[in-house]
C-alpha positions, 0 to 999 in steps of 0.5 A: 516606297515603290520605285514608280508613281503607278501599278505594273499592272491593275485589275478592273471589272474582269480587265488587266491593264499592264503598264509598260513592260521593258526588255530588261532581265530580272535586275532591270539591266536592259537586254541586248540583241533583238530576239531577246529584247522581245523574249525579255519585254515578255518575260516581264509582261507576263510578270506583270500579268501574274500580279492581278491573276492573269496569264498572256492567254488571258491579253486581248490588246498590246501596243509595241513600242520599239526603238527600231521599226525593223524589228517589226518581222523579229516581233511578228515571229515572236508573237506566233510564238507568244499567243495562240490564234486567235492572236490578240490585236496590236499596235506597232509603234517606233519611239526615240528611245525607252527607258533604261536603255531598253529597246522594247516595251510592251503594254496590255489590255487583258480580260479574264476568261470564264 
């Protein structure tokens, strides 16, 4: 039985749709530090990425969901890192709290290219 009620990521009509990936590491302990938080989320995002056949090249859409708004400068460095320009459109959106402790989620909308 899986240990949640929905995909990690879910392939439509050319479209990958990622379900919240969290900065956790590979045992899904939450990853401290703010850099890493993000290095972490992205780390799982492309994971994810991975289970349809797809590649961050291929993400046209994320949504940000951070537990500090502060780390909006962290987020913008590490997403020049992340993707190529065109860089893919976001979303950048402060939350209470994540699960696990995490303080990073990122989710995607990506289309596979031709």
């Amino acid at each position: 039985m899986n240990a949640h009620p929905y995909s990690p990521a879910f392939a439509a009509g050319g479209f990958g749709f990622v379900s919240g990936a969290l900065s956790v590491d590979e045992n899904g302990t939450a990853v401290t530090g703010r850099t890493e938080a993000l290095v972490a989320a992205a780390a799982r995002l492309s994971e994810r990425l991975g289970s349809v056949g797809m590649t961050l090249r291929d993400v046209v859409k994320t949504t940000y969901f951070v537990t500090d708004v502060t780390m909006r400068d962290e987020a913008n460095s590490h997403y020049e890192l992340l993707f190529d320009e065109p860089r893919p459109a976001r979303s950048f959106v402060e939350v209470a709290a994540l699960p696990y402790g995490a303080t990073v989620e990122i989710e995607a909308i990506a289309h596979r290219r031709n």
